[in-house]
C-alpha positions as CSV (number, residue, x, y, z in Angstrom):
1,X,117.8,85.2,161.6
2,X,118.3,86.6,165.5
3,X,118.2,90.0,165.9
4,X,120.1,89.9,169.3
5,X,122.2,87.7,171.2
6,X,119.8,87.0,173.4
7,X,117.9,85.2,171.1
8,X,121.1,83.3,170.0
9,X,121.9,82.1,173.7
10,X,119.6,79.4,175.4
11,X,117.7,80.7,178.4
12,X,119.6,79.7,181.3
13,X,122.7,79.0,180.0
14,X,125.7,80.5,182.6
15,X,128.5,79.3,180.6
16,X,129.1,82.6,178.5
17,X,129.0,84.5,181.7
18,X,131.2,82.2,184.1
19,X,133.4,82.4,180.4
20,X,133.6,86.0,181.5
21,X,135.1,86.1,184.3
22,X,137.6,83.3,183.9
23,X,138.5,86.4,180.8
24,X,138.4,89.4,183.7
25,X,140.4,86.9,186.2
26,X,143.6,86.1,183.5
27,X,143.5,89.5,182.6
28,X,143.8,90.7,186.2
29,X,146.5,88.8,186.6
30,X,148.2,89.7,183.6
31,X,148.1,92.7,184.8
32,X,150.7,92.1,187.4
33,X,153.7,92.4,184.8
34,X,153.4,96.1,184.5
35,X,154.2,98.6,187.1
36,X,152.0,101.1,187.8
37,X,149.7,102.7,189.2
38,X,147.0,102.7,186.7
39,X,148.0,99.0,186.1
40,X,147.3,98.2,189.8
41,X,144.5,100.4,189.8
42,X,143.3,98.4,186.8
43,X,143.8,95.3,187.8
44,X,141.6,95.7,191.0
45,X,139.2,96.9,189.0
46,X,139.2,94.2,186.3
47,X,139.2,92.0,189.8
48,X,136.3,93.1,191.6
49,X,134.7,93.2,188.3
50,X,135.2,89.3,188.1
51,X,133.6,89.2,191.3
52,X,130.5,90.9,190.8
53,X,130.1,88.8,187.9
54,X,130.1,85.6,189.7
55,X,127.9,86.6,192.5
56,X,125.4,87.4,190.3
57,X,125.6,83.7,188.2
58,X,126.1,82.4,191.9
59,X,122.3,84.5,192.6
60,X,120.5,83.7,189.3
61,X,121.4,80.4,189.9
62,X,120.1,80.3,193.1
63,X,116.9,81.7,192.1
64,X,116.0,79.0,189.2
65,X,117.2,76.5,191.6
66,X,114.2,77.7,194.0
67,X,111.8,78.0,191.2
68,X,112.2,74.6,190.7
69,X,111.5,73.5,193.6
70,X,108.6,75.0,194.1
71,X,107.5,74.1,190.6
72,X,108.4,70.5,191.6
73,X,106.2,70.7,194.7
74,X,103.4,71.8,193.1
């Protein structure tokens, strides 16, 4: 039996992630009904949060992407 969810997940596997921030994004936007200030404030925050998230699939992807290639070269 896993002890962590790590060991559940395939290496690799950006789906969970990019699931994320699809979940940050339609929260952000949901968001917009209220008025606010700590909805706005919120909201950016749930925003930028999306954001970071898919810069950093966007990087780790990048990065297997060049292992591959030089793994391929070799």
């Amino acid at each position: 039996m896993p002890r962590t969810i790590k060991d559940i997940l395939p290496p690799n596997d950006y789906a969970g992630r990019l699931g994320l921030g699809l979940v940050l994004l339609v929260i952000s936007q949901w968001m917009t009904k209220f008025e606010g200030a700590v909805f706005m404030v919120l909201r950016w925050v749930l925003l930028i949060a999306a954001l970071v998230n898919y810069i950093i699939v966007l990087l780790l992807y990048q990065e297997q992407r060049k292992a591959k290639k030089e793994k391929e070269k070799e």
